[in-house]
C-alpha positions as CSV (number, residue, x, y, z in Angstrom):
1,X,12.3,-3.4,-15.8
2,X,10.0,-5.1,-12.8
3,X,12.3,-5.5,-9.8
4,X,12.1,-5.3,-5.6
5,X,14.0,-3.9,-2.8
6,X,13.8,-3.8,1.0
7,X,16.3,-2.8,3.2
8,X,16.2,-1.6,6.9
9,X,18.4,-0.2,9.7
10,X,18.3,1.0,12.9
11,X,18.8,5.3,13.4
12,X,18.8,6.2,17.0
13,X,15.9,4.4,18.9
14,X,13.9,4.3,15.5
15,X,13.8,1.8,12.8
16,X,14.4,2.8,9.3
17,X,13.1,0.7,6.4
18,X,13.2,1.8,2.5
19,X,11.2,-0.1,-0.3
20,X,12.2,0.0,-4.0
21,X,9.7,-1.2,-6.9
22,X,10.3,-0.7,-10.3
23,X,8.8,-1.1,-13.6
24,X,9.4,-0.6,-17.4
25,X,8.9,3.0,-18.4
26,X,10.0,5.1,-21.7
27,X,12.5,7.2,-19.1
28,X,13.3,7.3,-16.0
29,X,10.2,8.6,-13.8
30,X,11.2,8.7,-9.9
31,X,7.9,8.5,-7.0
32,X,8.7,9.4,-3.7
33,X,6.7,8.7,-0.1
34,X,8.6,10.3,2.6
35,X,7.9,11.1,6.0
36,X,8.4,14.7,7.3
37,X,12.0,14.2,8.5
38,X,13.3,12.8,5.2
39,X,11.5,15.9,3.3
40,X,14.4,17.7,2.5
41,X,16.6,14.7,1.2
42,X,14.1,14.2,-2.2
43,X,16.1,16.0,-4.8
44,X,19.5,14.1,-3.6
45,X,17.4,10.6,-3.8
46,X,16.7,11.7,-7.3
47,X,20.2,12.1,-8.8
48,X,21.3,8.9,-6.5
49,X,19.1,7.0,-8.6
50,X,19.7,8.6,-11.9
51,X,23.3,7.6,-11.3
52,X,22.3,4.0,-10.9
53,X,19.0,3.9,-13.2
54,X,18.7,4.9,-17.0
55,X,14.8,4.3,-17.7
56,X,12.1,2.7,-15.2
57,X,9.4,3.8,-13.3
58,X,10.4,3.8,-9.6
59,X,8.3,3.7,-6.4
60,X,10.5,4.7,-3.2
61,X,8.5,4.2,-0.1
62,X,10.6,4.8,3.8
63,X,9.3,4.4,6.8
64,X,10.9,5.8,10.2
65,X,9.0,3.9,13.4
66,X,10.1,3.9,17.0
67,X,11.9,0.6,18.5
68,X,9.4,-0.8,20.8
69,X,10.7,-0.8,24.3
70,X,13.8,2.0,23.1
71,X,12.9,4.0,26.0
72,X,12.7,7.5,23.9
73,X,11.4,10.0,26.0
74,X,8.8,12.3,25.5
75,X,9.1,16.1,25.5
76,X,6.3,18.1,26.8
77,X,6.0,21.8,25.1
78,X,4.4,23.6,28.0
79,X,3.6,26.8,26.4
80,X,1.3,24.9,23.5
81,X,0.3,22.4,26.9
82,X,-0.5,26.0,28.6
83,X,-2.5,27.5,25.5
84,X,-4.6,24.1,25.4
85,X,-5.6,24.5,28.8
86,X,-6.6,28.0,28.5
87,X,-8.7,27.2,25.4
88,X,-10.4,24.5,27.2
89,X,-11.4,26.4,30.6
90,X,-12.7,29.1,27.8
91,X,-14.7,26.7,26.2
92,X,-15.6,24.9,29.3
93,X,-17.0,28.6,30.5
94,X,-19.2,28.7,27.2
95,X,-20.5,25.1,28.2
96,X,-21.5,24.4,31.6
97,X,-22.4,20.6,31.0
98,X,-19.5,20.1,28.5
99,X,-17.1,17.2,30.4
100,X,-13.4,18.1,32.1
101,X,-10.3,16.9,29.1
102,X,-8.4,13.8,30.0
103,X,-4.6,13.9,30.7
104,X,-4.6,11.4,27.8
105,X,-7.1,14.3,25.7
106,X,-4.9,16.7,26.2
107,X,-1.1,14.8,25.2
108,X,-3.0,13.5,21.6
109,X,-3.4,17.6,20.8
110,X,-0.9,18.1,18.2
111,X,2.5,19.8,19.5
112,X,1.9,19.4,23.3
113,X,3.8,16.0,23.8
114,X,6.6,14.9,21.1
115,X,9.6,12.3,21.0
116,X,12.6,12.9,21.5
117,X,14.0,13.4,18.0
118,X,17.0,11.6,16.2
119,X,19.5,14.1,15.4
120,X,18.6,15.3,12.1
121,X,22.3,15.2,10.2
122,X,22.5,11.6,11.0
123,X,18.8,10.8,10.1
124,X,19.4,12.3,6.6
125,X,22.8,10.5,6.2
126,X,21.3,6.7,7.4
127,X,18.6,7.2,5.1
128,X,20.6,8.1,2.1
129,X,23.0,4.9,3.0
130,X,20.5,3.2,2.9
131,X,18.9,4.4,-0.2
132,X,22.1,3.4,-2.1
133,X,22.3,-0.1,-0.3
134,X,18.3,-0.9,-2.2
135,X,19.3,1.0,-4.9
136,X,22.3,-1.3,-5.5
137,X,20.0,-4.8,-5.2
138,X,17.4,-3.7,-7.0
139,X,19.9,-3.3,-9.9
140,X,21.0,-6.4,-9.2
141,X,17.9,-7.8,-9.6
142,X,17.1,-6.1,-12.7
143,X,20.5,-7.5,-14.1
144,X,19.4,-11.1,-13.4
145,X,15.7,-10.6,-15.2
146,X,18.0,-9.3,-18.0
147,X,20.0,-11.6,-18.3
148,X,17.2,-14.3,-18.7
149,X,15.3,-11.8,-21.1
150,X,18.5,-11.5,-23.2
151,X,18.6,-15.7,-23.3
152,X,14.8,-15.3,-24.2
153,X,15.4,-13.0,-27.4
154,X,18.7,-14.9,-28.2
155,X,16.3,-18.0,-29.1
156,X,13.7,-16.2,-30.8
157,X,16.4,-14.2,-32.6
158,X,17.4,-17.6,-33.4
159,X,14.3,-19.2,-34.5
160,X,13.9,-15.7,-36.8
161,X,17.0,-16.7,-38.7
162,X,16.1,-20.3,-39.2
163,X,12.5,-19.3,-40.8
164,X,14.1,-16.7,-42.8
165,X,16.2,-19.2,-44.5
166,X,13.8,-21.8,-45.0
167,X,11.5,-19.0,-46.8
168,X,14.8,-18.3,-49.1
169,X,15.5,-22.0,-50.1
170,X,12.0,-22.3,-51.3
171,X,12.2,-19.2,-53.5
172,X,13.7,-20.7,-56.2
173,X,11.4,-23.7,-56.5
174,X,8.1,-21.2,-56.0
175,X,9.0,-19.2,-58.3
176,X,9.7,-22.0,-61.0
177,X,6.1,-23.4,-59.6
178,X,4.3,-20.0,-60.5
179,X,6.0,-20.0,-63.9
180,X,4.6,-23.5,-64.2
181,X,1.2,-23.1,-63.5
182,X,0.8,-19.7,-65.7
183,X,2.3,-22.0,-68.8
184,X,0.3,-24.4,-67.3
185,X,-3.4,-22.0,-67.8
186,X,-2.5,-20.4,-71.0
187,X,-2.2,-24.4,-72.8
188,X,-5.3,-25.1,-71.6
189,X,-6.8,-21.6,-72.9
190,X,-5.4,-22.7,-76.4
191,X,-4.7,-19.6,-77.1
192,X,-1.7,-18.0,-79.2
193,X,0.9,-15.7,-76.9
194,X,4.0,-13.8,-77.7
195,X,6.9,-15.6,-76.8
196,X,8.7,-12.4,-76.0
197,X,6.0,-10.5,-74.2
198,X,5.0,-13.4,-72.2
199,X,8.9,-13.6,-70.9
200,X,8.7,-9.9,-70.0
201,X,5.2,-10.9,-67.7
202,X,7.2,-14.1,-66.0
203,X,9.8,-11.7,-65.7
204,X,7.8,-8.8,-64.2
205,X,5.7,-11.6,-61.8
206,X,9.0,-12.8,-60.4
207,X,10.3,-9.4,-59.4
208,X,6.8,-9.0,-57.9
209,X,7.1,-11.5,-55.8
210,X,11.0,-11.4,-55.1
211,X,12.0,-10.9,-51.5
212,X,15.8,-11.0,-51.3
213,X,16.1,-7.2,-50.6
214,X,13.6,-8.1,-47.7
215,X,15.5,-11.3,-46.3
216,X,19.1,-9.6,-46.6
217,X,17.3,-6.9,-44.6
218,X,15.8,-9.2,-42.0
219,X,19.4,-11.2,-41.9
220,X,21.0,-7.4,-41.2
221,X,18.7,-6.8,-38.3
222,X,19.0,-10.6,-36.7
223,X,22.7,-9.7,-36.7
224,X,22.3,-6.1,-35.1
225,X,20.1,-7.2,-32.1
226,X,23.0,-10.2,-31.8
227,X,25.6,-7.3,-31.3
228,X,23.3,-5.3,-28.9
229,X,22.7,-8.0,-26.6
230,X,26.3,-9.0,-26.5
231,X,27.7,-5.1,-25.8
232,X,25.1,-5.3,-22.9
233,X,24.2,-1.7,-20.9
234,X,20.8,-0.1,-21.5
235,X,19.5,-1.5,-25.0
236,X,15.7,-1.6,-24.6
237,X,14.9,1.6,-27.3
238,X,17.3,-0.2,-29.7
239,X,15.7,-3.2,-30.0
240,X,12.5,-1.7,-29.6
241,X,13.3,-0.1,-33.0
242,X,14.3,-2.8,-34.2
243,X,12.1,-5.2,-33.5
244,X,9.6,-2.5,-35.3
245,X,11.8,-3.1,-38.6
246,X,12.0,-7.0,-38.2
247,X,8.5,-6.6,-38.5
248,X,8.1,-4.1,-41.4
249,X,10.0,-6.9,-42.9
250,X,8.0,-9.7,-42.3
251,X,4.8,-8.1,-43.3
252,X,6.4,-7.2,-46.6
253,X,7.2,-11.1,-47.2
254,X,3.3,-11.8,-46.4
255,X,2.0,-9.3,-48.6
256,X,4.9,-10.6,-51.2
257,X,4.0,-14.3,-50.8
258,X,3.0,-16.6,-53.5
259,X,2.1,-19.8,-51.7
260,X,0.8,-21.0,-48.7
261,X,3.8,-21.9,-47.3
262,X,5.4,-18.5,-47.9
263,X,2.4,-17.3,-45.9
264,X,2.8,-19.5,-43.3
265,X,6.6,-18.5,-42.8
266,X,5.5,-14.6,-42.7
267,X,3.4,-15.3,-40.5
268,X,5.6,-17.1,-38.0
269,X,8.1,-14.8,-38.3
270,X,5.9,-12.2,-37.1
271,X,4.6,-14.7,-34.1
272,X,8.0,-14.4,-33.0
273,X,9.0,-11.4,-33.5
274,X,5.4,-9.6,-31.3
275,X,6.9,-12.7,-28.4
276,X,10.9,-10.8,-28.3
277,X,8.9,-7.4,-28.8
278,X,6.4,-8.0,-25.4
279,X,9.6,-8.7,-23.6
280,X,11.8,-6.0,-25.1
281,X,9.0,-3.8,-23.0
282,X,10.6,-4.7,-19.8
283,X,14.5,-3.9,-21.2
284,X,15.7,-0.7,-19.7
């Protein structure tokens, strides 16, 4: 389910900010971008969002920067500071023309100059804190887009019903319509019928085209996603499912149909069913 989460702190003389983005996904699939120092604290974000999440994609970004103006001091390592200058008076040696290193040269080579670093422990623990805190909004968030999603399918759920019924009340009078017009075609024709045999052919045309098994189906699963929605929790592979049989259901009435208007009801049946199954996506 598509939801954001920022939340930041301060740890030491840094600042420590965490970003939480999640979308639909068939489980739950966690990506993390750490800096060096939070390394070590990947597995333990992993089960702290498998507590809180069931299925989702989720993109975990932190970032540590330093407080401008917190007066962290700098640590010079004078043994790697001493193996740079003896490298560069080697090299210099090797080229006569090459140009003396900057003070500034020499602090940018990696491990001579460092900050101060925030205690480790406390680092780890701020960050996990923290980690929880946009954990628990973007939940939050997700439970409000459910919420309206749920009021979204409860309508179309609605609307599935409705058509459902009007396509039973007319059965009665297409069928008596199709008998009709066959009577209708073999007077014209002028030709001489069984009786019997031709009752056995309205008989066998009207089971044919009969659809209650399908509607009392159709009515079974309107009342099933009713329930789901109303029990609440993680539902989206439910009513994934059954959005798959609502459908199996109305394409059965199409290919059952007998008039236009029987089509036309299949077909809007199906309209909105493919509407509550786009959104059903984005259900954890």
């Amino acid at each position: 389910m598509t939801a954001f989460a920022r939340e930041s702190s301060s740890v030491g003389d840094s600042n420590l900010t965490v970003e939480l983005r999640s979308v639909n996904h068939r489980y739950l699939d966690c990506v993390f971008k750490l800096p060096d120092a939070l390394r070590s604290l990947e597995p333990k974000l992993r089960e702290q969002a498998a507590r809180v999440l069931n299925r989702g994609k989720l993109e975990c970004s932190f970032r540590l920067q330093a407080q401008a103006g917190g007066g962290t001091a700098l640590a010079i390592d004078r043994e790697q500071l001493q193996r740079v200058l003896d490298a560069a008076r080697e090299i210099a040696g090797l080229l006569p023309r090459s140009q003396p290193l900057s003070p500034l040269e020499i602090l940018q080579f990696p491990g001579v100059c460092c900050a101060t670093e925030t205690n480790e422990d406390s680092l780890l623990g701020s960050a996990s804190s923290l980690f929880d805190t946009a954990l628990a909004a973007l939940a939050a968030n997700r439970e409000r887009e459910g919420t309206r999603l749920a009021a979204m399918i409860g309508e179309r759920i609605t609307l599935v019903e409705r058509e459902a019924a009007t396509i039973r009340d007319l059965l009665p009078a297409l069928q008596q319509q199709q008998r009709t017009r066959l009577l209708a075609r073999l007077a014209e024709l002028q030709v001489e019928v069984d009786n019997d045999r031709l009752e056995q052919e309205l008989v066998y045309l009207a089971q044919k085209a009969d659809v209650d098994e399908e509607l009392d189906r159709l009515q079974a699963h309107v009342e099933e996603v009713r329930d789901i929605l109303a029990r609440g929790g993680p539902c989206g592979r439910r009513l994934d499912f059954l959005m798959q049989e609502l459908n199996r259901e109305a394409n059965t009435l199409s290919s059952k149909s007998i008039s236009t208007s029987g089509t036309q009801g299949a077909v809007e049946l199906k309209v909105l069913i493919e509407q509550m199954r786009e959104q059903v996506q984005n259900i954890e």
